[in-house]
py3Dmol code that shows the C-alpha trace and the ligand (Angstrom):
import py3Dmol

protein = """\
ATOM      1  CA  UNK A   1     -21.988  75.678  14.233  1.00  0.00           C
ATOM      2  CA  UNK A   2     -23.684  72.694  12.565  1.00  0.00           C
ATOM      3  CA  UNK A   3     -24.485  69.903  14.968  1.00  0.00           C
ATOM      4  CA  UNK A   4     -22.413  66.647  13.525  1.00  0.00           C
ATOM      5  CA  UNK A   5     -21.763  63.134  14.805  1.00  0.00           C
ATOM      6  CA  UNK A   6     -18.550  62.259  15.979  1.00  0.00           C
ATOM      7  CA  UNK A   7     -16.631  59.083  16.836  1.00  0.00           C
ATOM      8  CA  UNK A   8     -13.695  59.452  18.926  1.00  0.00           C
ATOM      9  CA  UNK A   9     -11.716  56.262  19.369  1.00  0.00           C
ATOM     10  CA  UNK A  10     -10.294  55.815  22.777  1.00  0.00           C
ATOM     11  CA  UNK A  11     -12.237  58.265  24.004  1.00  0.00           C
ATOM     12  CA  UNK A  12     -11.783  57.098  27.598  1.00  0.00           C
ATOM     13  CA  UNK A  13      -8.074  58.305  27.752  1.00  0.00           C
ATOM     14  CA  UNK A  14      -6.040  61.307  28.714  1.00  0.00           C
ATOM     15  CA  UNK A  15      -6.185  62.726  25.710  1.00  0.00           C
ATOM     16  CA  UNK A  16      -9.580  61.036  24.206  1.00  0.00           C
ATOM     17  CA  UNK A  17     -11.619  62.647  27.503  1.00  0.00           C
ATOM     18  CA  UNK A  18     -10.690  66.145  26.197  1.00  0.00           C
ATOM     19  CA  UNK A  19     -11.484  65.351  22.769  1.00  0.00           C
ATOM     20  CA  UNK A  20     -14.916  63.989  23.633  1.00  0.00           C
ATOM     21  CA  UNK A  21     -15.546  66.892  26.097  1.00  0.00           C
ATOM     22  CA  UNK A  22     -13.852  69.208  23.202  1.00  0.00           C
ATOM     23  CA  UNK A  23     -16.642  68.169  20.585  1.00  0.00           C
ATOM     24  CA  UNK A  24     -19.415  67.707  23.085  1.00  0.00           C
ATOM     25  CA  UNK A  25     -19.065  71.065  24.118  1.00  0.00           C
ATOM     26  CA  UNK A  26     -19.246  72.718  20.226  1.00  0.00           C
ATOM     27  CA  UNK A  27     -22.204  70.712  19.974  1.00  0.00           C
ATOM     28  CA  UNK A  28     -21.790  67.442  18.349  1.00  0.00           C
ATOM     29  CA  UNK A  29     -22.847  64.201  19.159  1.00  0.00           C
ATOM     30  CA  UNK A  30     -20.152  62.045  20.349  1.00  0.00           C
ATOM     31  CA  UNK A  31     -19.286  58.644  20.156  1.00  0.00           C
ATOM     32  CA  UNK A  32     -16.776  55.930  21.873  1.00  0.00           C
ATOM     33  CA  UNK A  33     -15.816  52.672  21.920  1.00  0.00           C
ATOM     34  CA  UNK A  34     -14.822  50.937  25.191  1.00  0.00           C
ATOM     35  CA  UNK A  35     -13.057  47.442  25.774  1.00  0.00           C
ATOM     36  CA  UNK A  36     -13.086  47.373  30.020  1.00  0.00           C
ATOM     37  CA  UNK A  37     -16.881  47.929  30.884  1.00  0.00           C
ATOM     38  CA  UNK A  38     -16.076  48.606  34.147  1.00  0.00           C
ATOM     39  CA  UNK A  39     -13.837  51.417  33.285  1.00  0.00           C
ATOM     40  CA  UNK A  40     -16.207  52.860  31.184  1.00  0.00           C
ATOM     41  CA  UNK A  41     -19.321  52.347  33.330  1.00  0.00           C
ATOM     42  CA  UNK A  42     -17.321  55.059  35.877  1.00  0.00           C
ATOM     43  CA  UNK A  43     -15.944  57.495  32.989  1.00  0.00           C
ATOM     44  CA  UNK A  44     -19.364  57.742  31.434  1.00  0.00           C
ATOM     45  CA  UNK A  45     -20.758  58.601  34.887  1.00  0.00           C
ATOM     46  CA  UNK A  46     -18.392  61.370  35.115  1.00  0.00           C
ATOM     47  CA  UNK A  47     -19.519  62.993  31.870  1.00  0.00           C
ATOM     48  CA  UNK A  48     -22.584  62.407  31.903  1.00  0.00           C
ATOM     49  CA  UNK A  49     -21.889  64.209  35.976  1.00  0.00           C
ATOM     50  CA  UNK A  50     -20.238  66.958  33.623  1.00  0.00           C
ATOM     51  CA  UNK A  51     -23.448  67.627  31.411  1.00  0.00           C
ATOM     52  CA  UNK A  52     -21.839  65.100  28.754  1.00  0.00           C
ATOM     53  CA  UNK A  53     -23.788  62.376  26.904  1.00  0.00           C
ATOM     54  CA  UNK A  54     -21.661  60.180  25.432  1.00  0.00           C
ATOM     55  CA  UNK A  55     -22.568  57.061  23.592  1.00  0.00           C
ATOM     56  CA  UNK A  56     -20.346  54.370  24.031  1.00  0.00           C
ATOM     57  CA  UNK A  57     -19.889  50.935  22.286  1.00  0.00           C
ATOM     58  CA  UNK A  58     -17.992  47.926  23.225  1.00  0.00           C
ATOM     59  CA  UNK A  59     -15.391  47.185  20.215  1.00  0.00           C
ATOM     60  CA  UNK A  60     -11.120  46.932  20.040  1.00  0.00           C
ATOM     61  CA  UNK A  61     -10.170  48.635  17.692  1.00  0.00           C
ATOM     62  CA  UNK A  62      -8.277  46.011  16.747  1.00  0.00           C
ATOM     63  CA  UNK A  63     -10.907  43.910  15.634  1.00  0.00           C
ATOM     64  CA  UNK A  64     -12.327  44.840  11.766  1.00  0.00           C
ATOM     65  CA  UNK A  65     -15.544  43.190  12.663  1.00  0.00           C
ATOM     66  CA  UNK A  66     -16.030  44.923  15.764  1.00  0.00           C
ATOM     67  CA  UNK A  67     -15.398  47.957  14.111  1.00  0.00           C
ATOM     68  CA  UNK A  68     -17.735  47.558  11.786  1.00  0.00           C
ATOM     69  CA  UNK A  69     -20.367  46.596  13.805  1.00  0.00           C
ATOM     70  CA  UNK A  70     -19.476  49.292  16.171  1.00  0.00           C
ATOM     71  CA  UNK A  71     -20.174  51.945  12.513  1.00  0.00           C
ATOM     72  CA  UNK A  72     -23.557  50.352  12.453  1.00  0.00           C
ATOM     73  CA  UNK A  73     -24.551  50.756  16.115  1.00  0.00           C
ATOM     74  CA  UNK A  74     -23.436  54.617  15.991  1.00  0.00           C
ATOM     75  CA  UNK A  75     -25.391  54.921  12.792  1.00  0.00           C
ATOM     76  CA  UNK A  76     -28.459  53.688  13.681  1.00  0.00           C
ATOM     77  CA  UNK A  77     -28.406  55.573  16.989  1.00  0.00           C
ATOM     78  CA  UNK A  78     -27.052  58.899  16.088  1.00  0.00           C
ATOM     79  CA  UNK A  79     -27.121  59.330  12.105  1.00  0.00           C
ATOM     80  CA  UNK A  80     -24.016  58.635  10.101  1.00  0.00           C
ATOM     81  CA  UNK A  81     -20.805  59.698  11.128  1.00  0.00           C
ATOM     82  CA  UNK A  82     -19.226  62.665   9.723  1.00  0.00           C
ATOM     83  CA  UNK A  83     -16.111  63.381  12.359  1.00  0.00           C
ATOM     84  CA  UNK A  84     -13.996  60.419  13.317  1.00  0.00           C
ATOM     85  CA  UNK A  85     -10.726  60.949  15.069  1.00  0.00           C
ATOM     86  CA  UNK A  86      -8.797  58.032  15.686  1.00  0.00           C
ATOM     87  CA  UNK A  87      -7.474  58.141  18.879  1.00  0.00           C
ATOM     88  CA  UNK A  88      -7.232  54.871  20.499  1.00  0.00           C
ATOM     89  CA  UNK A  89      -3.440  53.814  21.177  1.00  0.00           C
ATOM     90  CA  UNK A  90      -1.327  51.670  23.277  1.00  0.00           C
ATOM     91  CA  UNK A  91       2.081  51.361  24.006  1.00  0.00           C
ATOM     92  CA  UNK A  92       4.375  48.200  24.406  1.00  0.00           C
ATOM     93  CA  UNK A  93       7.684  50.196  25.004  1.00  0.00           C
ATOM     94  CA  UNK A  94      10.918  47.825  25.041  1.00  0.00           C
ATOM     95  CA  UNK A  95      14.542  48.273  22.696  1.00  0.00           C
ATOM     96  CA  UNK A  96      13.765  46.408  19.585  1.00  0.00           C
ATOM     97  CA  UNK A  97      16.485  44.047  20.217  1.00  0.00           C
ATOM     98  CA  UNK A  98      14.260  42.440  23.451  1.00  0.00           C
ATOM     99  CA  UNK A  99      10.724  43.582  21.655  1.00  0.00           C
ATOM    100  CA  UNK A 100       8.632  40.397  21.169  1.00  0.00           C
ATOM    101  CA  UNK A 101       6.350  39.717  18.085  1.00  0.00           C
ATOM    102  CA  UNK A 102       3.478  40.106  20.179  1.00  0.00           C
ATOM    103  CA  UNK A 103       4.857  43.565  21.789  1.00  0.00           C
ATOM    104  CA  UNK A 104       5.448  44.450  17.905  1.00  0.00           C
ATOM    105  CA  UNK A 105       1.916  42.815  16.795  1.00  0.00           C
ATOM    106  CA  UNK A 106      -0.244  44.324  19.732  1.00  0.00           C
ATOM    107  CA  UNK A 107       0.829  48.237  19.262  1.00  0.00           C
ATOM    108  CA  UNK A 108       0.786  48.112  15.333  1.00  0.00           C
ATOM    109  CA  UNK A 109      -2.892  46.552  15.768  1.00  0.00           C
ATOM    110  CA  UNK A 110      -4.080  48.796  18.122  1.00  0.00           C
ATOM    111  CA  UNK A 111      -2.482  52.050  16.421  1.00  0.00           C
ATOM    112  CA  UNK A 112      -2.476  51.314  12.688  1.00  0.00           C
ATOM    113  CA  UNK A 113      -4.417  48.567  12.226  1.00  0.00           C
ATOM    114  CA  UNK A 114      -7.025  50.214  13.984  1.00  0.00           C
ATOM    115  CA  UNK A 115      -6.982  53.340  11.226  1.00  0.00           C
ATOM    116  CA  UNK A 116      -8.135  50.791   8.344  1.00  0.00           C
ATOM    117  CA  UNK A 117     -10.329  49.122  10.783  1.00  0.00           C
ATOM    118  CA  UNK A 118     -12.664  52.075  11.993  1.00  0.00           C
ATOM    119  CA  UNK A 119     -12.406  54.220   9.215  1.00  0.00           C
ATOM    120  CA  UNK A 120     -13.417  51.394   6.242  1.00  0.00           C
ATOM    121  CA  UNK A 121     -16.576  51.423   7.613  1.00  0.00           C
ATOM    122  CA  UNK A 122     -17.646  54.870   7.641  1.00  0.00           C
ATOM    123  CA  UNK A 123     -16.014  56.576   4.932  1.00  0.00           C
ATOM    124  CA  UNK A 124     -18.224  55.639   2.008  1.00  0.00           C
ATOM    125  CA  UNK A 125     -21.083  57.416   3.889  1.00  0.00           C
ATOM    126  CA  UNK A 126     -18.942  60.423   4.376  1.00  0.00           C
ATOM    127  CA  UNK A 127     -18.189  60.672   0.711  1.00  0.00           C
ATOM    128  CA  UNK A 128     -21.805  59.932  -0.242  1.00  0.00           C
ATOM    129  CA  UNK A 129     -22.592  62.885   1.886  1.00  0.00           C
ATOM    130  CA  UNK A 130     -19.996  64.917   0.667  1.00  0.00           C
ATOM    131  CA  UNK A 131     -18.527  66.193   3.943  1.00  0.00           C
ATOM    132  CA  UNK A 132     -16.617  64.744   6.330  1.00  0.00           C
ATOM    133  CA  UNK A 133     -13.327  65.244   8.771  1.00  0.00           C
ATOM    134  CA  UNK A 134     -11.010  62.518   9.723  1.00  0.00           C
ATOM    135  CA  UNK A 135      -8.103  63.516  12.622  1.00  0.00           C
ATOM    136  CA  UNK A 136      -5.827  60.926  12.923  1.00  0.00           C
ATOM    137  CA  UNK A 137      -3.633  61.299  16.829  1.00  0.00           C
ATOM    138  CA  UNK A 138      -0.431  60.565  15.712  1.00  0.00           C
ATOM    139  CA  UNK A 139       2.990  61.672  18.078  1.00  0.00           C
ATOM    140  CA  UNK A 140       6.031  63.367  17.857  1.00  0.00           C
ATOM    141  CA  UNK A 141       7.531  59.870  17.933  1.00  0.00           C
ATOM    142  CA  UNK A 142       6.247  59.071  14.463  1.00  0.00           C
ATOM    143  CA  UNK A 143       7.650  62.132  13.771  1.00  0.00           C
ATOM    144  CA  UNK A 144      11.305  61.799  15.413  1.00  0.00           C
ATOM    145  CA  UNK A 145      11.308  58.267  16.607  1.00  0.00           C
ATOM    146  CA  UNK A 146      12.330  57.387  20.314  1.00  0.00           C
ATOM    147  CA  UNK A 147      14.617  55.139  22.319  1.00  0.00           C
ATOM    148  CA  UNK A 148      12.356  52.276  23.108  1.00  0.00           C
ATOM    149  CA  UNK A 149       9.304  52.999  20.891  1.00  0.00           C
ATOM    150  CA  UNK A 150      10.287  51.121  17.634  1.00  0.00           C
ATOM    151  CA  UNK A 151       6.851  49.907  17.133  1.00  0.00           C
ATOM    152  CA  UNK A 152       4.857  52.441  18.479  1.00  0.00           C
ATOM    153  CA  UNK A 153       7.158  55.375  15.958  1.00  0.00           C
ATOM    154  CA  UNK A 154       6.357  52.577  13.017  1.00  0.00           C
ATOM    155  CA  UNK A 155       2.574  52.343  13.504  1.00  0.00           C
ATOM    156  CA  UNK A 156       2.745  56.000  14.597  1.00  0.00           C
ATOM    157  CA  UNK A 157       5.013  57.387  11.481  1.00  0.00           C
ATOM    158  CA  UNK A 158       2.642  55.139   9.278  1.00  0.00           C
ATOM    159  CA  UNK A 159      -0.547  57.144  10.689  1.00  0.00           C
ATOM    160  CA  UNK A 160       0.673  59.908   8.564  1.00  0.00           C
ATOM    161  CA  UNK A 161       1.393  57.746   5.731  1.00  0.00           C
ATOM    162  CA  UNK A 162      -2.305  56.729   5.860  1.00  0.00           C
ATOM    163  CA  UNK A 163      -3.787  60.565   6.747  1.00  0.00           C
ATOM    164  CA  UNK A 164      -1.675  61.757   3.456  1.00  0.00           C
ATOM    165  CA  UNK A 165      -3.141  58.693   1.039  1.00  0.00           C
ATOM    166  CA  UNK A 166      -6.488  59.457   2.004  1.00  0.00           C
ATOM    167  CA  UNK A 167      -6.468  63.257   1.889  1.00  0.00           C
ATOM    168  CA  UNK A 168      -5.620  63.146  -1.666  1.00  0.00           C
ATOM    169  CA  UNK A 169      -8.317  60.246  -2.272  1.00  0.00           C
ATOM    170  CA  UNK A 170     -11.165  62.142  -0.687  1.00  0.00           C
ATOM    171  CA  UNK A 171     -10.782  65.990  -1.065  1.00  0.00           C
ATOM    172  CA  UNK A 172     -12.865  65.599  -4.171  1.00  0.00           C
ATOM    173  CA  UNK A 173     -16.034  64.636  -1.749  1.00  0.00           C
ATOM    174  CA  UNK A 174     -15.449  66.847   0.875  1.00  0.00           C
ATOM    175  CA  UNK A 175     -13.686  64.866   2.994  1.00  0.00           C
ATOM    176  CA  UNK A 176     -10.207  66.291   4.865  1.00  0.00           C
ATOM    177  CA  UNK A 177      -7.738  64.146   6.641  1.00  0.00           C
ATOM    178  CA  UNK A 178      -5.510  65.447   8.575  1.00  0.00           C
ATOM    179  CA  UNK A 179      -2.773  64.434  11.439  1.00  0.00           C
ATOM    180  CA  UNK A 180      -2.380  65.904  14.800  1.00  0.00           C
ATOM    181  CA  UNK A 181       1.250  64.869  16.349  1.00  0.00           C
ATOM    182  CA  UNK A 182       1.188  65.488  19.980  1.00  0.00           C
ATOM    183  CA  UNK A 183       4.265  65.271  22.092  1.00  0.00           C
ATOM    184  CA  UNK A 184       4.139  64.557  25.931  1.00  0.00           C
ATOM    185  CA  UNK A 185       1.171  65.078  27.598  1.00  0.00           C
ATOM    186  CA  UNK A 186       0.307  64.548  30.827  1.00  0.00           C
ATOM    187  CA  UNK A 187      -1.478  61.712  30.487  1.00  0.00           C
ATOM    188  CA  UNK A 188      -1.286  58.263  32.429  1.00  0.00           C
ATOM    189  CA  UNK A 189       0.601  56.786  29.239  1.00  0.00           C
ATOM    190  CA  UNK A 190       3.067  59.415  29.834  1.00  0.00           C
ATOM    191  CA  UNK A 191       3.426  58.810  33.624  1.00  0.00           C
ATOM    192  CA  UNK A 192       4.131  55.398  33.036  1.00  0.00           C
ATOM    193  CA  UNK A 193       7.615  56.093  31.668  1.00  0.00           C
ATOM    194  CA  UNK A 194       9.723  55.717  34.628  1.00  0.00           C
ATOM    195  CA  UNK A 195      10.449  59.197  36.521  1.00  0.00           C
ATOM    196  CA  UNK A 196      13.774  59.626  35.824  1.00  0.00           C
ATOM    197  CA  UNK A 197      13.303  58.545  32.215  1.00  0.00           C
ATOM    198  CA  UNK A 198      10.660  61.185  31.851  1.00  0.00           C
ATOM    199  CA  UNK A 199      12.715  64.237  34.077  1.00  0.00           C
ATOM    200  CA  UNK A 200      15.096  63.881  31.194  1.00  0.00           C
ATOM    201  CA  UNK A 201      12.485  63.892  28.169  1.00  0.00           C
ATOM    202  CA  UNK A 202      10.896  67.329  30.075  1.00  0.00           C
ATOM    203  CA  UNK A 203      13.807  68.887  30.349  1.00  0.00           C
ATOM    204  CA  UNK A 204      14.340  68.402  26.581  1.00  0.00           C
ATOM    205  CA  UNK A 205      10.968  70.520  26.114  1.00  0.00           C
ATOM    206  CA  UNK A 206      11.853  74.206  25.173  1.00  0.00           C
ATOM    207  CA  UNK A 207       8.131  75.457  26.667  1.00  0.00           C
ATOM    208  CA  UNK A 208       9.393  73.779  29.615  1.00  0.00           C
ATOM    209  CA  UNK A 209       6.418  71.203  30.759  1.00  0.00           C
ATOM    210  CA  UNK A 210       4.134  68.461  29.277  1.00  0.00           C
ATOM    211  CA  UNK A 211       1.532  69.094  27.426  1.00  0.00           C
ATOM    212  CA  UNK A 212      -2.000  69.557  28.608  1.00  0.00           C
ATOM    213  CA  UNK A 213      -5.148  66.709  26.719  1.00  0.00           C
ATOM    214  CA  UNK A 214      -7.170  70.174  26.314  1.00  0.00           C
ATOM    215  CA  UNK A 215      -4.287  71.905  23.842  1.00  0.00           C
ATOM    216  CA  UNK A 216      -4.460  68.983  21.905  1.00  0.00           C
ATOM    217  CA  UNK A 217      -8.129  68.788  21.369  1.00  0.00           C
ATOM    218  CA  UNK A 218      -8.475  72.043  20.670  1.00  0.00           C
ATOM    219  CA  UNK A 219      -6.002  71.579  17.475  1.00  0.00           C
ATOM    220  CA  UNK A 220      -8.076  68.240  16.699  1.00  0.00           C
ATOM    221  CA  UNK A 221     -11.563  70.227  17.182  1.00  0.00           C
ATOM    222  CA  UNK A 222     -10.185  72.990  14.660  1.00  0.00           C
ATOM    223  CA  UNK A 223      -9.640  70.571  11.846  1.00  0.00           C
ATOM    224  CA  UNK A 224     -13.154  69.513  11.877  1.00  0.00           C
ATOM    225  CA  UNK A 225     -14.643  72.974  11.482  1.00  0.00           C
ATOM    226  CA  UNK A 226     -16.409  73.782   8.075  1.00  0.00           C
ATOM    227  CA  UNK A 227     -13.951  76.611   7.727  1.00  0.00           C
ATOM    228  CA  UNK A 228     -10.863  73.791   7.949  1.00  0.00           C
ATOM    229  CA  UNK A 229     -12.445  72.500   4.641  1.00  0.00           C
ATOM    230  CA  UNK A 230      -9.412  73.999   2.712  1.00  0.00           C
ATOM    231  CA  UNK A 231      -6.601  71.819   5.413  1.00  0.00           C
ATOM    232  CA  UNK A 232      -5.882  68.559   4.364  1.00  0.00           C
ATOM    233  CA  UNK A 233      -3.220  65.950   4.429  1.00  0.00           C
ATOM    234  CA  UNK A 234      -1.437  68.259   7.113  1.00  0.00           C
ATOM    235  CA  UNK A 235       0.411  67.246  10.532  1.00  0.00           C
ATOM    236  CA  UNK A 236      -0.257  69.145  13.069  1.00  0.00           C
ATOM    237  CA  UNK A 237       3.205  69.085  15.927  1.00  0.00           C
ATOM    238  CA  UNK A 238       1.813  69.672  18.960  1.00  0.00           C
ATOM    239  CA  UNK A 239       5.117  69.499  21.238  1.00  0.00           C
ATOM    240  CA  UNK A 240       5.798  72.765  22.722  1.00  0.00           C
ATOM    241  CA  UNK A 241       8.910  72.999  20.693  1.00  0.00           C
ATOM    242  CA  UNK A 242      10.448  69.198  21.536  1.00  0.00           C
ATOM    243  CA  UNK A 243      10.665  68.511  17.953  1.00  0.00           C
ATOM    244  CA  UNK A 244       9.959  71.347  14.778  1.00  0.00           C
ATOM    245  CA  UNK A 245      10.090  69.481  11.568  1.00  0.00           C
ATOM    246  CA  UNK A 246       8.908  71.943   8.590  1.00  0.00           C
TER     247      UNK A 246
END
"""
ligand_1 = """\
54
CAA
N 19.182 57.609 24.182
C 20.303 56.900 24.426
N 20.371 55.963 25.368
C 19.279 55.730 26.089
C 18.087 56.429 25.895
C 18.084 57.423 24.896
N 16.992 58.148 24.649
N 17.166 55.981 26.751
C 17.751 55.010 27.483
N 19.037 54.879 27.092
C 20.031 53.971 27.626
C 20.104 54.010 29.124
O 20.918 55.071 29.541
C 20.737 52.658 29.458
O 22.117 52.724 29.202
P 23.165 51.853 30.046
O 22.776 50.405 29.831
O 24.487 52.194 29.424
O 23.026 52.311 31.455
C 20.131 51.797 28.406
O 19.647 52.653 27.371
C 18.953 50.981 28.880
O 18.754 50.129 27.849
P 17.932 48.826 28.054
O 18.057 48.037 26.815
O 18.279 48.174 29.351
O 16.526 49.464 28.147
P 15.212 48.785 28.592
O 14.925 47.567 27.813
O 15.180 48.722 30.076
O 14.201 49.869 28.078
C 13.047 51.880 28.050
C 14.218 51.112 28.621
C 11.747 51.087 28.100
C 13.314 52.268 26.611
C 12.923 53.093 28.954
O 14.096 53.863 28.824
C 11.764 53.989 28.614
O 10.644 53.778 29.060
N 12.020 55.065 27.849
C 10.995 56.013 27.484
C 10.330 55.624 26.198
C 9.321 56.676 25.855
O 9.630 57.850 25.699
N 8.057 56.287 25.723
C 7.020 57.214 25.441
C 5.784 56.754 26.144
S 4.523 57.999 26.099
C 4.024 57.992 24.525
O 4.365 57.173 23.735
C 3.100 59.108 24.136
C 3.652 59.870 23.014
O 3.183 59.694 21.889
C 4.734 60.857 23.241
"""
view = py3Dmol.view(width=600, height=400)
view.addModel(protein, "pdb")
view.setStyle({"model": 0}, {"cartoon": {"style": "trace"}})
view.addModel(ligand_1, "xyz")
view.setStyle({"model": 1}, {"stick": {}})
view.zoomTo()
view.show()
């Protein structure tokens, strides 16, 4: 398999770590931003424990100039990108009718926002080059929407709208887009939702438990493959049956 860079945003997190180990493990040199240096000081110490070498850059993803810069930096130190999966996400989970502006503001930055930011900056390399593979982590709640998640299922339903814009825009230059939509995973932004909250959301799963980070990066590491170059513009559900859309 051909040894590519990769920039996974959020690469910190539950689902992020897998994706980073996922792609490190095929090969590929792998990139991530961090905003808590602290944090990252300790996670990059346990993959680098792992056998992992993961370059990591201090940007929000919120923050266009950041991201930019944070393009450049990965550039210069590991050639131009050609795999970026935009990963990074928050949640500010209230009912819309007590949801502040910021609550609204903060999760479509970090989510959406974010997609414009981070991928502006690399994708006129990647169609230069002629190749390239862009993953956007999306969620069944884009997908279905959810009791309390009104901004999060906006900037997460308008993901997709991005992924399917692009796709068509870029197949010509070897470029895919695609979406995976995972549903819960055992993550910490998943074990946040209070317990009895969540008992009820499991129980709604037909395969019967969350999801694991590493079944989701395997679906995300798939779309980047060379043979993958005829999948774009797709959304991947990754729910064990919570939600089939077709
Ligand atoms: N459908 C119908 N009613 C619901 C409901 C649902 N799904 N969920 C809660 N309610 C009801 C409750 O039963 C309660 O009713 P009563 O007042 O009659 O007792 C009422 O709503 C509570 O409403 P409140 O306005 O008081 O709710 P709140 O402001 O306290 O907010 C909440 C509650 C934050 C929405 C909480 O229920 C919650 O955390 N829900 C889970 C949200 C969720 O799934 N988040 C996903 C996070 S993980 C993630 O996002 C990753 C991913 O991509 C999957």
């Amino acid at each position: 398999m051909a040894q590519r860079t990769a920039l996974v945003t959020g690469g910190t997190g539950g689902i992020g770590t897998a994706i980073v180990r996922y792609l490190a493990g095929q090969g590929h040199r792998v990139a991530t931003n961090y905003r808590n240096a602290a944090k990252a000081e300790a996670w990059r110490k346990q993959m680098a424990d792992e056998g992992i070498d993961v370059f990591m850059v201090e940007a929000d993803v919120s923050d266009p100039a950041a991201c930019e810069a944070m393009a450049r930096t990965i550039e210069e130190k590991l050639g131009p990108i050609d795999i970026l999966v935009n990963n990074a996400g928050i949640t500010r989970d209230t009912t819309f009718h007590k949801m502040s502006y910021q609550q609204w503001n903060d999760v479509v930055n970090t989510n959406l926002n974010a997609c414009f930011n981070v991928t502006r900056p690399v994708i006129e390399s990647m169609r230069a080059r002629k190749w390239g593979r862009i993953v956007q982590i999306s969620s069944i709640n884009g997908q279905k929407g959810q009791y309390g998640q009104a901004n999060y299922a906006a900037a997460k339903a308008g993901m997709h709208g991005f992924t399917i814009s692009l796709a068509q825009e870029n197949a010509k230059f070897g470029v895919t887009v695609n979406t995976v939509s995972p549903g819960y995973v055992g993550t910490d932004m998943v074990m946040a939702v209070p317990e009895e909250v969540r008992e009820k959301i499991v129980a709604q799963i037909p395969v019967g438990r969350l999801g694991k980070p590493e079944e989701i990066a395997h679906a995300v590491a798939f779309f980047t493959t060379d043979e993958a170059a005829w999948i774009t513009g797709a959304n991947l559900a990754i729910n064990g049956g919570h939600y089939m859309g077709w």
